[in-house]
Structure formats: structure tokens, C-alpha cells
N, C-alpha and C positions, 0 to 999 in steps of 0.2 A: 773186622767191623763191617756191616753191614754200608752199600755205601750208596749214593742217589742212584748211579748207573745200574746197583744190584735191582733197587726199587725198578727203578725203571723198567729193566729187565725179566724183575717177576720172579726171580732166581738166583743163587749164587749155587756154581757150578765150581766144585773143585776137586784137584787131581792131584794123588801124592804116588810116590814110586819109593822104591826103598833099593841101598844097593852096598855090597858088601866084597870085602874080598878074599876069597877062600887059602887055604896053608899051602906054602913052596912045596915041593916035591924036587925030589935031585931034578926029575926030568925039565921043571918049570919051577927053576926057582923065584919067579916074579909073575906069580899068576894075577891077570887081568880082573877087576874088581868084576862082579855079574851084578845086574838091577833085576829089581820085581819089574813083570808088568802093573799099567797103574791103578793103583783103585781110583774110582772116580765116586764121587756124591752130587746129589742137586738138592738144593732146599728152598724150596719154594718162602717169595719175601712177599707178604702182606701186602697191596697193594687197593686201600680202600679206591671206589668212586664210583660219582652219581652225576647224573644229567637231569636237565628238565628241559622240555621245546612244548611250547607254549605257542599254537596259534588260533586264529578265527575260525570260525566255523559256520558262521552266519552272514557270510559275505563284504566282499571290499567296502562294503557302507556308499554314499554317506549316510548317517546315521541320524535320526532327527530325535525331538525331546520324548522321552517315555520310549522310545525302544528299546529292545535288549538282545545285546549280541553275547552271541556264546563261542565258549571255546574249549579247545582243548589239550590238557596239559601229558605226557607220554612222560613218566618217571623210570628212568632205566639204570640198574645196576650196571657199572661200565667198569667196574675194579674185578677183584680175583677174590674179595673175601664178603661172606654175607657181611649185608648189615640190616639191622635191629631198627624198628622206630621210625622208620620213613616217613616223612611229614611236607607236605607242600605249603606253601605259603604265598597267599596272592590276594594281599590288600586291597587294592580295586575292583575284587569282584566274586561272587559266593560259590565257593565250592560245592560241589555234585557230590555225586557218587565218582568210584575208581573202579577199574574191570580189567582184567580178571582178578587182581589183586587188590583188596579194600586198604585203604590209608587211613592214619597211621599203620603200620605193617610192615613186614617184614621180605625184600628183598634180598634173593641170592643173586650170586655172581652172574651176569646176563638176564637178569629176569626184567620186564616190563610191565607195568601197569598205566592203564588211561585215566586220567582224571576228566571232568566235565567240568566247567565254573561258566558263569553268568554277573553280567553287569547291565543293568537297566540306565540308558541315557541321562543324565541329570541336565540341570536349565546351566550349569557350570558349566560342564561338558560341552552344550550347544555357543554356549560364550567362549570358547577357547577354540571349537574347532575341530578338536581332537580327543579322543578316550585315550589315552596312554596307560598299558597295563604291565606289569612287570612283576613274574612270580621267580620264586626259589624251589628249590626241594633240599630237602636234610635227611643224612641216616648215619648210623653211629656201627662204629665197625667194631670187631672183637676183640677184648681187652688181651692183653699179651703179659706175660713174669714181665716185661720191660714196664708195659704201660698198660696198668689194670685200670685206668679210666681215661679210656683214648677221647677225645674229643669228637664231636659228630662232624661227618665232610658236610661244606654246603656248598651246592653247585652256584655257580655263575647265573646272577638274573635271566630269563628270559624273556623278551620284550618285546611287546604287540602296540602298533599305534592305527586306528580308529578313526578316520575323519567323521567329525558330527557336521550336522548343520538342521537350521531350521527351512520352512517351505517359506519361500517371500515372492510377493505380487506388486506392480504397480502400475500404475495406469499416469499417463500425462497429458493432457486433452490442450489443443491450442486451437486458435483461430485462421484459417486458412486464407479467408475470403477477405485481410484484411482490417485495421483497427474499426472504421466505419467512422462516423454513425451509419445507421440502417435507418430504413425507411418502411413502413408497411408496406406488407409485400412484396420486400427482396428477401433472398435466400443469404444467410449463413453458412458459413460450411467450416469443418471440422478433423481435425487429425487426432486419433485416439493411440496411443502406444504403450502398447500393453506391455510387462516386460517379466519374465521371472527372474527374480531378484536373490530365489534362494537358492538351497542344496540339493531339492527334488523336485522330482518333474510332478507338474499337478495335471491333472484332466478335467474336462469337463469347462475349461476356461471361456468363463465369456465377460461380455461386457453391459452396463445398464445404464441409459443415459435414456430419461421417461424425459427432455424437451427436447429432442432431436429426434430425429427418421437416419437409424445405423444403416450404412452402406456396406462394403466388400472390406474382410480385413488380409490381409497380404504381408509378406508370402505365407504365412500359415490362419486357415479360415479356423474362424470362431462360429459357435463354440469345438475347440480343441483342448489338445496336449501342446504343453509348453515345458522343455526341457528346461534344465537350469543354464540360466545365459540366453534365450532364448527370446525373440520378438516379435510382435507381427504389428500391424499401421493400421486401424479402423478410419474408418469414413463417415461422417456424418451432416446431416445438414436441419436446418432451421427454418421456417420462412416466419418472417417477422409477422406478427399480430397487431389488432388494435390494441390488445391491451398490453403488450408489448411496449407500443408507442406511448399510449398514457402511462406505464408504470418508466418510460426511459430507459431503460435496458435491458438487456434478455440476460438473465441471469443462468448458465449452464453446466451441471453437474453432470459428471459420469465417475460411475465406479467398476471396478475389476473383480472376479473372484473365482476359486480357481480351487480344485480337492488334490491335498495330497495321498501318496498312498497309503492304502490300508498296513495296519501292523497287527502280528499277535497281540499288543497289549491294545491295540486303538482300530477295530475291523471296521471299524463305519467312523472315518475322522470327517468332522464338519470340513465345511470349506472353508477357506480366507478369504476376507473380503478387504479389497485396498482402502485406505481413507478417498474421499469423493478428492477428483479433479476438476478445480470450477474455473471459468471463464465468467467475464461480462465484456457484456458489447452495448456500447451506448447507440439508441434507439432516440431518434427526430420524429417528433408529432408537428407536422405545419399545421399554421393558424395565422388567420387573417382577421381584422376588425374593419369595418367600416361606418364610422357615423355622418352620417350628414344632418345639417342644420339651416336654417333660416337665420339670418339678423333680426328677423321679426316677424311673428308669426301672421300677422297684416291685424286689422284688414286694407289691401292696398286697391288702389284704384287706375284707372287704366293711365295711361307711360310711369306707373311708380317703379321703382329700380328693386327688385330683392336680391340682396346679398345670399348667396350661400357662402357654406362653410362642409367641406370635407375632409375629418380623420380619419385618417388608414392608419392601422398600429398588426405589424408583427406580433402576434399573441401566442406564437407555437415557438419550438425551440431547434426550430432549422432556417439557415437564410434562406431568404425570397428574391428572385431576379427578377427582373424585367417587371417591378409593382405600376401599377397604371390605371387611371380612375376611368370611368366613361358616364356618362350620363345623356342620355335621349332624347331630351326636352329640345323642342324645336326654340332656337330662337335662344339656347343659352350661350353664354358668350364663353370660349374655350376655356377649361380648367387647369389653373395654374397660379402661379405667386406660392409654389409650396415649400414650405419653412418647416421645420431646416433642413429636410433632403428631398433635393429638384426628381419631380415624377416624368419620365419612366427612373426610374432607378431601383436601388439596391435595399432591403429593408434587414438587419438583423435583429437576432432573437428580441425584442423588448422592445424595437427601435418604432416611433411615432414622426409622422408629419402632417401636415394639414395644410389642405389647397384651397381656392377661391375661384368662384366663377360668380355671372352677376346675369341677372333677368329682368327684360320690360315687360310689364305687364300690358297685355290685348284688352280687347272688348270683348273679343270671345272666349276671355277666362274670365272678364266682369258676369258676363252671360253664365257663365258656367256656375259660377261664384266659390271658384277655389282654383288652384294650380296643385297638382299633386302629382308626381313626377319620383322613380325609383333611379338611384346613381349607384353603381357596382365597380371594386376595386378587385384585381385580378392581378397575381401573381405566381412564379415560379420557381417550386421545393427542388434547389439544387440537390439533396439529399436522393430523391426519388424520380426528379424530372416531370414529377405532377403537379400541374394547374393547380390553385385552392382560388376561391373568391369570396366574396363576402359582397351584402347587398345592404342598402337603407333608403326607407321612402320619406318624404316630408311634405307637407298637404300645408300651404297658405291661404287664408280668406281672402275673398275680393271682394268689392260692391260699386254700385255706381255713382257719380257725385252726386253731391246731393243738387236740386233747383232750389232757384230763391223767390218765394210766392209773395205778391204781393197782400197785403194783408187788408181785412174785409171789415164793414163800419155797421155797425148794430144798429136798430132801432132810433135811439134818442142819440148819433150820431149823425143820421141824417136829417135827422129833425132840426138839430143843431147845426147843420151844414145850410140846410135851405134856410132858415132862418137870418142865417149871416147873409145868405147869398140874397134874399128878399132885402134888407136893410140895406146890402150895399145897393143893389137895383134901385131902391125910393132916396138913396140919398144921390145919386147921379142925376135920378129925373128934377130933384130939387135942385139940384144946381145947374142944370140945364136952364130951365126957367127965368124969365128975365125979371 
């Protein structure tokens, strides 16, 4: 019976002898038995088998979405007896042509054949990471008086694994120079970090930020190659605007993008563009009001007293230091009583107060016949360290007193005056008279 170690061996090897013993003789009555030399046989033991080695052929990847790696499969009779029907099998991915021997077909004992297969990247595939492929090969060996339908051998998987990956970008933009606010006229400034996020290296990588003026980006200059894993620091800066200032803040986008490589199925692949990196930086507009006023607009007369009245109101949306009214007018009495925050002082965004000063009216403002006099409030944009002012003029009538005339006697007034005065005169000479 044929046994594993015959298989093994590929043979059963056997040896028989034969031995006999010839008639006494007086001389040798106990003659020694004589043997054959031995015959020997070998009979060769069927020993189907089949291999498959399966590898890449289109390089260690990584691999991105729509590529296609190929490979190749080496089918080799590795037993002692043909076999029939040789068939590879490799689910994840499309079989070629075979050379020099076409499959299905038929392999003898040592013979080899190449297969070719193909698999094109799926968005799966990019989601996992990996292409994991794993083929067979089968061939049916020759039927025996034992086993006239021997089963076909199948070899041991063979198994290729694939890293996928997609190309990824992104970009992170911050503010360097600080929360602020800003002021017309200071500079902003900027750190851009660009980063490849994905499985391939891109070229051509730059960056686009249309409110800023880009600086040096480091250690790798843009526009460049960014391997995967890869980073480099852009620089940027801003100088604040008026309109900057009237919109309150500088609103700033930057974006990234960056070409992967080309593929046989993708020769000309767009580039990737990151979603935008946006910043705001709140922006201060100072504003200053000033109004002044009269108690009454006159008309006054010379020592009458005018009251003014000046409001200064924070109108912008940065505080003001050092707010302080002046006014020129010779002879006005110093500006103060201001409710409800004492000047020189502090004004924030919104904040109002209102001061008093008082005037004697001359003769030679009677003469003039008005007092008209500009008063200006001045203060200082902590934000930017600039001066703002604001001005207001106010014009009062003067005149002079009036004289008090004595008043004049018509015609049949003095008629009536000397008539009295005649009568009194004749009634004294009458009574004069003795």
C-alpha cells in the first residue's frame, strides 16, 4: 500500500531476493542455502502540485482614487504529474493575458506560466487605506484505476496588500500681531500653515490670500512640492483701511492648493483647493463731537452775562484719553462744571458730557454787534495714539441800550401851554392889585 512517505518521496522503491537450498551430497550432507542477487523495481507515485505568487508590478503605491495597479501572477506546476485545466482565480482584480502558456490550460510537471491582472482604485479602497488582493490557482491531475475523478489541487492564496490613499491640503491662517482692535493704519500680520494632509506629494503648491501682502514661507518656499506630512509657515500682513475702520473689522481669507500626480488614467489631474482659512480682527474708527451753545442767542447788552454750554460725545468706537475742550474768546471765564465726566478725562465709545463757561459782554462786541467765537474738543485714540478733534462756532447778537427821549408837544399843545401860562400870569397881576 502505497503510503504518505512513498508520496512524499515520488517512488516506491522495492527489492526482493530469493534463496534456496540445493541436495546433500556424501561429501556435504548439509549444503548451505544459496540466494539470488536482488531484483529491485521503482515506481514512480503521482504526486500532483500547483503554486501561484502573486505580486505588484506597478509600484509600493500609495495609491490614490482611479489608479490602477497591476500585477503579476507566475502559475507553476511544482508536482511530477501533468495537470489539465489550470485556472487562476483573483476576485479583486481583472485578469490579462498568460505567457507563455495561455489559462485555462494545461501545465506539465515544471512548467510555468505568467499571468497579468489589473485593479483600478475604488473611493472604498481610498476609505480603507489598503487594496488587499488575494488570488488562487487550480489544476486537476490525472485520473488513476484508483481514482478516475481525482479532484483538482488548489494552491494556497496568494496575497498582495496596496496602501491607497487620497491627496489632502490644508491651510490654517492666524493672527500674529495680536487680538487688537486695529486702527487705521497699523499693520496686521499673519502666519499661514500650509500642511499636506494626504498620501501624495502635490506640486505646485501655493497659497492665495487677495487682503494681505504674502511674505517668505519657510522651511519649504512656495509655490512648491509638499510631500505627505509635510509643512511650511507663510507670512503675511495687512495695513488697516478706512474702510476697514468704517466696516470694524478686517475680515481675512486665505486658501491652499496644491496638484497631485499625474496617473495613466488621470494625465492632467486638477489641483486641490483647501476650504478658505478666515480670521477677523476688530478695527476702531475714533470720533469725536463737539457742540456748543448759547443760553440765548441775545440780543445782549454790554455787562449782560452769556452762558455757554459745551458737548463733547465720543462718536467712534475706540476710547479717547486725555478729552479737553479749549475755547479762544478773550475774557471767557474757564471751561468746567462738566457732568457727568470731569474734563481733562476719559471718554468711551458712546460716552457724553457737557461743560459750562460764562461771558461779559464789552462795548466793543456792542460795537461789533455779535460775539462769534469757535470752541474745539480734542482728544486721544488709545487704539492708534492719534489726536481726533472736533470744532463748533456759535455767533450771539449784541446792541446798545436804548436812551430815554424826552417827548416833543405839537402845535395846539403849545397853544394850550401858553394859554394856561397867560391866564396864570393875569390871575397873579389880579391879585397883586389892591
Amino acid at each position: 500500500m502505497v503510503t504518505a512517505d512513498d508520496v512524499a518521496a515520488g517512488n516506491v522503491h522495492n527489492s526482493a531476493t530469493a534463496a534456496g537450498t540445493p541436495p546433500a551430497t556424501p561429501g556435504n550432507p548439509n549444503p548451505p542455502p544459496i540466494d539470488s542477487p536482488p531484483g529491485e523495481t521503482d515506481t514512480p507515485i503521482s504526486n500532483p502540485g500547483l503554486s501561484v505568487v502573486k505580486s505588484v508590478t506597478s509600484g509600493a503605491g500609495p495609491y490614490a482614487l482611479g489608479e490602477t495597479i497591476t500585477y503579476s501572477l507566475v502559475v507553476t506546476n511544482t508536482g511530477n504529474v501533468t495537470l489539465t485545466n489550470v485556472t487562476v482565480s483573483d476576485p479583486n482584480a481583472v485578469l490579462g493575458a498568460c505567457t507563455p502558456i495561455a489559462l485555462p490550460g494545461t501545465l506539465t510537471a515544471g512548467q510555468s506560466t505568467t499571468c497579468t491582472a489589473t485593479h483600478v482604485v475604488t473611493a472604498d479602497d481610498v476609505a480603507a487605506g489598503n487594496v488587499h488582493n488575494s488570488a488562487t490557482a487550480a489544476g486537476t491531475p490525472p485520473a488513476t484505476p484508483g481514482n478516475p475523478n481525482p479532484d483538482p489541487v488548489v494552491t494556497p492564496p496568494s496575497e498582495t496588500d496596496s496602501p491607497t490613499g487620497a491627496p489632502g491640503l490644508t491651510i490654517v491662517k492666524s493672527v500674529t500681531s495680536g487680538p487688537g482692535p486695529y486702527g487705521q493704519g497699523q499693520t496686521i500680520t499673519y502666519a499661514l500653515v500650509v500642511t499636506n494632509t494626504g498620501a501624495l506629494p502635490l506640486t505646485n503648491v501655493s497659497v492665495d490670500d487677495p487682503n494681505a501682502v504674502l511674505g517668505t514661507c519657510a522651511p519649504i518656499a512656495l509655490p512648491g512640492t509638499l510631500n505627505p506630512g509635510e509643512s511650511t509657515t507663510c507670512s503675511a500682513t495687512h495695513e488697516v483701511t478706512a474702510d476697514d475702520a468704517a466696516a470694524g473689522v478686517v475680515i481675512n481669507s486665505a486658501t491652499a492648493s496644491g496638484t497631485p500626480p499625474a496617473t495613466p488614467g488621470n494625465p492632467n489631474p486638477p489641483p486641490i483647493v483647501t476650504p478658505p482659512s478666515v480670521t477677523d480682527s476688530p478695527v476702531t474708527e475714533p470720533g469725536l463731537q463737539l457742540v456748543k451753545s448759547a443760553g440765548s442767542p441775545g440780543p445782549y447788552e454790554v455787562g449782560d452775562v452769556v452762558e455757554y454750554f459745551f458737548t463733547v460725545t465720543n462718536t467712534g468706537t475706540s476710547v479717547l484719553e486725555d478729552v479737553i475742550i479749549s475755547d479762544p474768546l478773550p475774557g471767557l471765564s474757564p471751561i468746567g462744571d462738566c457732568d457727568p465726566i470731569a474734563l481733562p478725562g476719559t471718554l468711551n465709545p458712546g460716552d457724553a458730557t457737557t461743560c459750562t463757561a460764562t461771558y461779559v459782554i464789552t462795548a466793543a462786541d456792542v460795537t461789533a454787534g455779535s460775539v462769534q467765537n469757535t470752541a474745539i474738543a480734542t482728544g486721544m485714540d488709545t487704539t492708534t495714539q492719534v489726536s481726533v478733534s472736533s470744532s463748533d462756532t456759535v455767533t450771539v447778537e449784541t446792541r446798545q441800550k436804548p436812551v430815554t427821549e424826552i417827548p416833543t408837544l405839537g402845535p395846539w399843545m403849545l397853544a394850550l401851554l401858553a394859554a394856561l401860562l397867560g391866564l396864570f400870569g393875569w390871575r397873579r397881576l389880579a391879585l397883586q392889585r389892591p
